[in-house]
Structure formats: C-alpha cells, structure tokens
C-alpha positions as CSV (number, residue, x, y, z in Angstrom):
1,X,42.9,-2.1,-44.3
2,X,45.5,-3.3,-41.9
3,X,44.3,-6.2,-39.6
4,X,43.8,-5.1,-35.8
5,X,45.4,-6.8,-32.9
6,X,43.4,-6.0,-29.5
7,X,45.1,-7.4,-26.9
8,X,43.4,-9.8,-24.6
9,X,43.5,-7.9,-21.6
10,X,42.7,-11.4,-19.1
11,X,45.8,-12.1,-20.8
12,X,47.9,-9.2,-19.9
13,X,46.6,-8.4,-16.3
14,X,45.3,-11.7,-14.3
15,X,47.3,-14.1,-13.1
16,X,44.7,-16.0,-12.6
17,X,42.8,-16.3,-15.6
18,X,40.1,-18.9,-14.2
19,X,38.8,-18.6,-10.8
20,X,38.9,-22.1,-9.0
21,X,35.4,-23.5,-8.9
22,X,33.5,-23.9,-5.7
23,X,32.5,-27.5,-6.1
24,X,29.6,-28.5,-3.4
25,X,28.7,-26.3,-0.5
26,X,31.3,-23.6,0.1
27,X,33.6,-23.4,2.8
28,X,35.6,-20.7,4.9
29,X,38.6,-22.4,3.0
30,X,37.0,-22.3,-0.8
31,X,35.8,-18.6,-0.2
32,X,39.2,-17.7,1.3
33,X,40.7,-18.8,-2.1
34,X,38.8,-17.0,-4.2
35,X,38.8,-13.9,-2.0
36,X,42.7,-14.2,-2.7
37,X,42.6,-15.0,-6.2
38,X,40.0,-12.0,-6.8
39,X,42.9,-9.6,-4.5
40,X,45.4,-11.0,-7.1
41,X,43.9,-10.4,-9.8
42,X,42.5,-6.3,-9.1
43,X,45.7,-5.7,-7.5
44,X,47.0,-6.3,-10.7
45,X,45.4,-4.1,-12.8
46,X,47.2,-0.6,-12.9
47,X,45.5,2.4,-11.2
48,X,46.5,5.7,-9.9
49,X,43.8,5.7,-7.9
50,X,45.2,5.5,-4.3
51,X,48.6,6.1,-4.8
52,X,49.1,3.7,-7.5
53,X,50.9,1.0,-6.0
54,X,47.6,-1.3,-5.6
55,X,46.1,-1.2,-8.9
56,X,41.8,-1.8,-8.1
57,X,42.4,-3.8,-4.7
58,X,40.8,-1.2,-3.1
59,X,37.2,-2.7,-5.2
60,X,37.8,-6.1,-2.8
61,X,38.8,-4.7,0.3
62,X,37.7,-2.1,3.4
63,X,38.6,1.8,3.4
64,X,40.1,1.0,6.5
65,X,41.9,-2.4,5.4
66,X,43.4,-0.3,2.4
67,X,44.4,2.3,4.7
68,X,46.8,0.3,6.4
69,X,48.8,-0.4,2.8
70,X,48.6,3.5,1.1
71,X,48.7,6.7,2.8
72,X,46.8,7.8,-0.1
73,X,42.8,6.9,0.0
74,X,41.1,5.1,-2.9
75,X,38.4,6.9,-4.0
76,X,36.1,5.2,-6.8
77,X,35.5,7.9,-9.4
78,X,31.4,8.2,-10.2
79,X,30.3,7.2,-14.1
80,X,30.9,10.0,-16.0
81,X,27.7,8.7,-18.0
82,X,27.8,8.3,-21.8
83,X,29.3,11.2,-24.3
84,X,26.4,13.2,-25.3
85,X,27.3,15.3,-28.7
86,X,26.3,18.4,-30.1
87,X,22.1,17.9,-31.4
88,X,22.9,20.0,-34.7
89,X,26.7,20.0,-35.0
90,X,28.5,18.7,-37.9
91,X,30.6,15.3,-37.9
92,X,34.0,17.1,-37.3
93,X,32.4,18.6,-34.5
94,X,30.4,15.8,-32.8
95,X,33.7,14.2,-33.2
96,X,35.6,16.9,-31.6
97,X,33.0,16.9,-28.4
98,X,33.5,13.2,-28.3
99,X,37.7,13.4,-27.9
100,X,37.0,16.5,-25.4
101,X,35.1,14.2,-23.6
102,X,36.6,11.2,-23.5
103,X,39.8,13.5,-22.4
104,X,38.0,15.2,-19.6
105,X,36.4,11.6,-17.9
C-alpha cells in the first residue's frame, strides 16, 4: 500500500501558525494582537460563504462589521449532524448513503 501524504493544513492556510502568548495580565494592546492574528488567520481559510473573498472572517467579526466588506451576508451553515446509514442495508449500500451524504452537507 502506497504511503499517504495528508497535508498539514496549519501549514497551508495560517500565517500565523503560533498565536503570540499573552504573558502577565492582558492588555487592550496584547488582545488587539491576537484579535488580528485570529482575523489573519480565518480570513485565510477559503470559503464561499459570504461571497468568497473573506474566507471564515466572518466567525471573528460582527454581521454588521462584515457587512461593510461583502455585499453578500455570511451565514454559518447549521451541523448537518453525523451520516446515519441504512439499519439493514448492505456495505455497498451504507457506502452509497454515506457519499450521498457527504455530497448533500
């Protein structure tokens, strides 16, 4: 069996892969870095969500903050819940109910 590479996806999305630490009592100042690190980084993960040109900034920010970047709102999609198969079906067909789920959430 051929090894599998799964990419790291810290790696691929964040630019900032740690999080400065908050050393002591925080600050206005320390918070306002991380706030902007945090932006960075969900900004950065792709989305079509709210027009697509945001990526997840939308999770870190106001309805009305985000509406002043997209036309488009952000609406966070519910949790579809886990893939529930078929109590007597076969393995082709659990498998099959899996991929139609996984397609349809």
């Amino acid at each position: 069996m051929a090894d599998i590479c799964i990419p790291d996806m810290l790696d691929i999305y964040f630019q900032h892969k740690m999080q400065t630490s908050i050393v002591g009592q925080p600050h206005f100042g320390s918070l306002q870095v991380l706030r902007e690190e945090l932006k960075a980084n969900a900004s950065s993960v792709t989305s079509t969500l709210g027009g697509g040109m945001y990526g997840n900034l939308s999770l870190l920010i106001t309805s009305q903050q985000y509406a002043t970047l997209s036309e488009e709102g952000f609406t966070i999609p519910t949790n579809p819940g886990s893939s529930t198969p078929p109590e007597k079906g076969t393995e082709a067909q659990i498998r099959v109910a899996h991929e139609v789920w996984k397609e349809t959430h």
